[in-house]
Wavefront OBJ file of the C-alpha trace (Angstrom):
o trace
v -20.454 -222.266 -107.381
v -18.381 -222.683 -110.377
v -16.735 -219.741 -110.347
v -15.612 -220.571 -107.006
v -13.080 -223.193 -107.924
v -9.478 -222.551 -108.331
v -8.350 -225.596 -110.085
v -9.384 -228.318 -107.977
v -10.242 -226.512 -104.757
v -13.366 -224.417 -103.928
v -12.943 -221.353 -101.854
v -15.919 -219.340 -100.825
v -16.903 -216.814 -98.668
v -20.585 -216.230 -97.462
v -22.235 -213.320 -95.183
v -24.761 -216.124 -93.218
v -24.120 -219.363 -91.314
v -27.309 -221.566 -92.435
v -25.956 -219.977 -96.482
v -22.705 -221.693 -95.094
v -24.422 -224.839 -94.471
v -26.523 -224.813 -97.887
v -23.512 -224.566 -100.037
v -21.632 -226.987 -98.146
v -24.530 -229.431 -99.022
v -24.730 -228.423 -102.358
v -21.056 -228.865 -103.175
v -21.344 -232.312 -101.691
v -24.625 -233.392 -103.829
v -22.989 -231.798 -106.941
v -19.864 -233.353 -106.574
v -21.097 -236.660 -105.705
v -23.671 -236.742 -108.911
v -20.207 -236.665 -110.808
v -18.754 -239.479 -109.116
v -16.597 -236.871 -106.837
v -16.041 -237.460 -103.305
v -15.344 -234.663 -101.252
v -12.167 -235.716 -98.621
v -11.391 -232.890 -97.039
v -13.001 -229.337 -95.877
v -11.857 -226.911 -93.741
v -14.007 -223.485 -92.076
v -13.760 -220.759 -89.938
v -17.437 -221.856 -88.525
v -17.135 -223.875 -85.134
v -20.732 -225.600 -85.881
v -19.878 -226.348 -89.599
v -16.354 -227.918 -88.189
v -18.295 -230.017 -86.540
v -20.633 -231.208 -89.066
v -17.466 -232.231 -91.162
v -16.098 -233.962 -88.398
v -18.928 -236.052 -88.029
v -18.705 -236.195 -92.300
v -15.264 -237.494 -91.956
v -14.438 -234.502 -94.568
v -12.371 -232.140 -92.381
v -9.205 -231.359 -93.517
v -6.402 -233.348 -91.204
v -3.558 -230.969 -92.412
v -3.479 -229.096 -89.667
v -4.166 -225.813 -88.275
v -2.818 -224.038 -91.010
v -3.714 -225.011 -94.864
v -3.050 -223.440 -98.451
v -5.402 -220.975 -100.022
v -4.212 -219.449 -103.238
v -0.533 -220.090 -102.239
v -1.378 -217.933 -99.072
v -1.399 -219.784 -95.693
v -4.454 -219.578 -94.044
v -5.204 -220.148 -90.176
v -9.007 -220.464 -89.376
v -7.820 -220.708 -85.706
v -6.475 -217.053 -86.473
v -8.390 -215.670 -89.047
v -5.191 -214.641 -90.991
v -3.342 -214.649 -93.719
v 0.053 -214.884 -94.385
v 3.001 -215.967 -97.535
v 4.878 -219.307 -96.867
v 8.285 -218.130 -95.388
v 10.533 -218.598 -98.522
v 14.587 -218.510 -97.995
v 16.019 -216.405 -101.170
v 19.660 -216.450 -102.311
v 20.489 -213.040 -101.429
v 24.371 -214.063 -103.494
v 22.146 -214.797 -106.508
v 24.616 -212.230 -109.165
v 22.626 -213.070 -112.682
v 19.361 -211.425 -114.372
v 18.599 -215.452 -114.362
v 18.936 -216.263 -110.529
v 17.675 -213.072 -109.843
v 14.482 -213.080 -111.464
v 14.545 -216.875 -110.142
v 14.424 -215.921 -106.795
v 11.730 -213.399 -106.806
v 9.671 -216.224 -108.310
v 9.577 -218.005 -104.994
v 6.619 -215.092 -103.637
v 3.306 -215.435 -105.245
v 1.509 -213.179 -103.925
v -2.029 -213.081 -105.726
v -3.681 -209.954 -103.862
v -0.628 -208.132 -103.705
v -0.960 -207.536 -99.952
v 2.748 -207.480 -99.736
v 2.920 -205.162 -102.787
v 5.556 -202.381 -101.520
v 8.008 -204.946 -100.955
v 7.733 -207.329 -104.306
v 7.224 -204.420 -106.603
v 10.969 -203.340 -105.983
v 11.753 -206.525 -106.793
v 10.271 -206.362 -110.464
v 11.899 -202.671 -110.949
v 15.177 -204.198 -110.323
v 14.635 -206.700 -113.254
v 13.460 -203.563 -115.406
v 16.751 -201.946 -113.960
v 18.712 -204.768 -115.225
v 16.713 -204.851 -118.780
v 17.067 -201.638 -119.331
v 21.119 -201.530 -118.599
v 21.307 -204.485 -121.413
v 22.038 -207.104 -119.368
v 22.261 -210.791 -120.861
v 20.780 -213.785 -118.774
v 23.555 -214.792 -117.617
v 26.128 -211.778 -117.061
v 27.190 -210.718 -113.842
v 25.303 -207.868 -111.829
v 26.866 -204.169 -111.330
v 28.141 -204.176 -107.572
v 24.611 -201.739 -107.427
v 22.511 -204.142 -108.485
v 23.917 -206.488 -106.525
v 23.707 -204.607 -103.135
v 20.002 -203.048 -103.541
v 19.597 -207.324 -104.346
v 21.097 -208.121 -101.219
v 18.911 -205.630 -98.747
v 16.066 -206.890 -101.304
v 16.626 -210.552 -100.849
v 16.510 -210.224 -96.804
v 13.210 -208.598 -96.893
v 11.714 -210.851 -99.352
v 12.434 -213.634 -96.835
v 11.049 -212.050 -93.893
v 7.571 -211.663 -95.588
v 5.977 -214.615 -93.645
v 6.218 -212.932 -90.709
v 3.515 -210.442 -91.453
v 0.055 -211.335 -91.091
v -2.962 -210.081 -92.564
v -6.763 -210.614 -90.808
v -8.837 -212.372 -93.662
v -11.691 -210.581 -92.590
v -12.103 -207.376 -94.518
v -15.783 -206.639 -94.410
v -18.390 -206.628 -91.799
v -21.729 -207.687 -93.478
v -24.408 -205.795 -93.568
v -22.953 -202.372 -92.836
v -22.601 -199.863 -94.330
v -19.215 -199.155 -95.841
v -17.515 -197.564 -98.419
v -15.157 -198.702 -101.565
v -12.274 -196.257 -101.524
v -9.300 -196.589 -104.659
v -6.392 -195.049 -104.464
v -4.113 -194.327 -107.731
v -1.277 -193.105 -108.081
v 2.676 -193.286 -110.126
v 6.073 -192.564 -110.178
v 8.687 -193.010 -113.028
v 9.352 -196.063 -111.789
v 5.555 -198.162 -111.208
v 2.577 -197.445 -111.498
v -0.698 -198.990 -109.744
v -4.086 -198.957 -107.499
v -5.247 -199.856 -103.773
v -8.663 -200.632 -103.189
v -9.460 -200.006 -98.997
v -12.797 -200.697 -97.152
v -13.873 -198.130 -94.932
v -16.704 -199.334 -92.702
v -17.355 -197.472 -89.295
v -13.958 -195.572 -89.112
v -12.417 -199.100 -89.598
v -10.269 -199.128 -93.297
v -9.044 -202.380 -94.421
v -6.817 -203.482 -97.634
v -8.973 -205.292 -100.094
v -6.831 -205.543 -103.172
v -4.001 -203.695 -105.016
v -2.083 -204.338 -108.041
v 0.812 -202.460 -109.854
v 2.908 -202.778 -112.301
v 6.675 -201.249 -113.825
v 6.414 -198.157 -115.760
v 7.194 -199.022 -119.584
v 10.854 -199.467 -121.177
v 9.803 -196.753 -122.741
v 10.031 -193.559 -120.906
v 6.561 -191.956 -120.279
v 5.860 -188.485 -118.539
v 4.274 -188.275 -115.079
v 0.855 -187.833 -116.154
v 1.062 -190.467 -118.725
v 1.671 -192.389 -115.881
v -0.879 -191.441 -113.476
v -3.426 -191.701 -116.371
v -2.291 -195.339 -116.579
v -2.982 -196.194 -112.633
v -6.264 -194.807 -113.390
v -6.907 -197.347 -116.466
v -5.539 -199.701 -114.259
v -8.065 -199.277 -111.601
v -11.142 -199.114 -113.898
v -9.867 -202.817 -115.411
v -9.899 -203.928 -111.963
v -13.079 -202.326 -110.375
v -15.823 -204.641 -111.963
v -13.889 -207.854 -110.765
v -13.956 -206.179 -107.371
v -17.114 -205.391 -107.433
v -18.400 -208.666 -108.595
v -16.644 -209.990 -105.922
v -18.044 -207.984 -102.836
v -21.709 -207.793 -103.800
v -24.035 -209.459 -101.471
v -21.120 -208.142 -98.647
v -21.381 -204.542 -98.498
v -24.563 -202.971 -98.563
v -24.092 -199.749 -100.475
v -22.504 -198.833 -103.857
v -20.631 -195.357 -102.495
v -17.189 -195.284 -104.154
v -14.858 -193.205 -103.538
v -11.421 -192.305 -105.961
v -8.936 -190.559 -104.441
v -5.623 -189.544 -106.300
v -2.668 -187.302 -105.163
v -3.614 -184.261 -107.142
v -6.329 -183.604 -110.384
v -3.508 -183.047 -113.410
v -4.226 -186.441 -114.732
v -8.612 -185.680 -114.921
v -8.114 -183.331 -117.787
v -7.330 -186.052 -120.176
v -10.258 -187.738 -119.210
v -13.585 -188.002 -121.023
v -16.021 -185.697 -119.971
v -19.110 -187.754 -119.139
v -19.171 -188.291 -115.358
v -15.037 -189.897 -114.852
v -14.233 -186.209 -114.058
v -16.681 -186.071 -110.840
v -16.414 -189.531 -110.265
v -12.886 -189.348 -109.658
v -13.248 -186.381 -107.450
l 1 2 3 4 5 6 7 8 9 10 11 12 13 14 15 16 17 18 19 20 21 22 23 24 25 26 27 28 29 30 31 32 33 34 35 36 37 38 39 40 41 42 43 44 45 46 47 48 49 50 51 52 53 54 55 56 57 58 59 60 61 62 63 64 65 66 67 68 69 70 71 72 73 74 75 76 77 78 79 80 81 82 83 84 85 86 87 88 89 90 91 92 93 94 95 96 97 98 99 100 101 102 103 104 105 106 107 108 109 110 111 112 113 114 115 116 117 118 119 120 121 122 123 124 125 126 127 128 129 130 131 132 133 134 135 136 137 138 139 140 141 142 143 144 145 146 147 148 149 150 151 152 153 154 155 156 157 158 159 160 161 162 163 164 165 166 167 168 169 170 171 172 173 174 175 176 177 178 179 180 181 182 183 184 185 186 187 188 189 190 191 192 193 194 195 196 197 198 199 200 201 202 203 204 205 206 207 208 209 210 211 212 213 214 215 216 217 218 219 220 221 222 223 224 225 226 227 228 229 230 231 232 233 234 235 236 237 238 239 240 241 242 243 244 245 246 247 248 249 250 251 252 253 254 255 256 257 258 259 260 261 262 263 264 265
């Protein structure tokens, strides 16, 4: 249960309604032996809504509530950013990277769009820009088209349910680079059904790195991140198949030769 909270605010996930119930009790007992009354609950489970109710600990904010900065509609089942208005006459490396701030987007569900937004900073680094000096008319026109998408992320929804308990399924990772970013995309594949589970991705290096330097990264990058994930979906998906896929093999000859090789394959 404790590694459930995210500050002050538990957010869990379970496969079974009456395990729904039991840690709904058990947050309440805990909580309460530490002088910690609960106020306020919210669930996707009609009965358990009901139970609160009658608690007088469901959530009165309305239909739609925070979870990790995401909004979250149990009505719905989706998920979705806050809309978020950015400056698209913001000039400076300063305002710039001030408005691309205003996202926070933990899973990186909206990835392809806020990843352009941190290879313009790099752009900007990298052409020896101070805080505070004025754009090229470049920069400032790939911020403009930027800026407009960046405020039109709200209106794309995501379902919050990803996996189907109890069947079977598989855990498939995608890799990949260019000279500009590098990263990884985690799908669930159950019955001819994929779904986006994670991603995450980051600017290539100041430093100028080859191609398969780069791809060998996105594949570090995903083996930091697959124990976390894995961690996180036991109990959900009853089989350990994982699949690796990767556009082309150049990047599995640097790789030890004790099973990554096949594993990648």
């Amino acid at each position: 249960m404790a590694e459930k909270f995210y500050v002050d605010n538990l957010v869990a996930s379970v496969a079974d309604r009456n395990d729904l119930f039991s840690l709904y009790s058990l947050v309440r007992e805990c909580l309460q032996e530490g002088g910690f009354i609960i106020q306020s609950c919210n669930t996707n489970c009609k009965t358990l809504r009901a139970r609160m109710e009658k608690d007088s600990t469901l959530s009165t904010h309305g239909e739609q509530w925070e979870v990790f900065k995401y909004r979250y509609s149990p009505l719905t089942e989706e998920l979705f950013v806050p809309h978020t208005e950015c400056d698209a006459n913001a000039s400076s490396k300063r305002s710039i990277l001030s408005e691309t701030a205003k996202v926070f987007d933990l899973l990186s569900l909206y990835l392809p769009i806020t990843i352009r937004s941190r290879i313009l900073i790099r752009a900007m680094w990298k052409d020896g820009m101070g805080w505070d000096d004025i754009a090229s008319p470049a920069i400032q026109s790939v911020w403009r088209e930027l800026a407009g998408e960046l405020s039109r992320l709200g209106d794309l929804h995501f379902d919050r349910g990803t996996i189907v308990p109890e069947l079977p399924g598989e855990m498939h990772i995608f890799c990949d680079a260019s000279k500009d970013a590098y990263g990884m995309a985690v799908y669930i594949v159950q019955c001819g059904r994929s779904s986006l589970l994670f991603a995450k991705a980051k600017v290539a290096p100041m430093k100028d790195k080859t191609l398969p330097v780069l791809e060998l990264m996105a594949v570090f990058l995903a083996f930091k991140c697959l124990p976390s994930i894995l961690d996180n979906c036991e109990g959900f998906i009853p089989t350990n198949v994982c699949g690796h896929r990767r556009s082309g093999c150049a990047v599995l000859a640097p790789l030890p030769n004790h099973g990554f090789q096949q594993h990648f394959r």
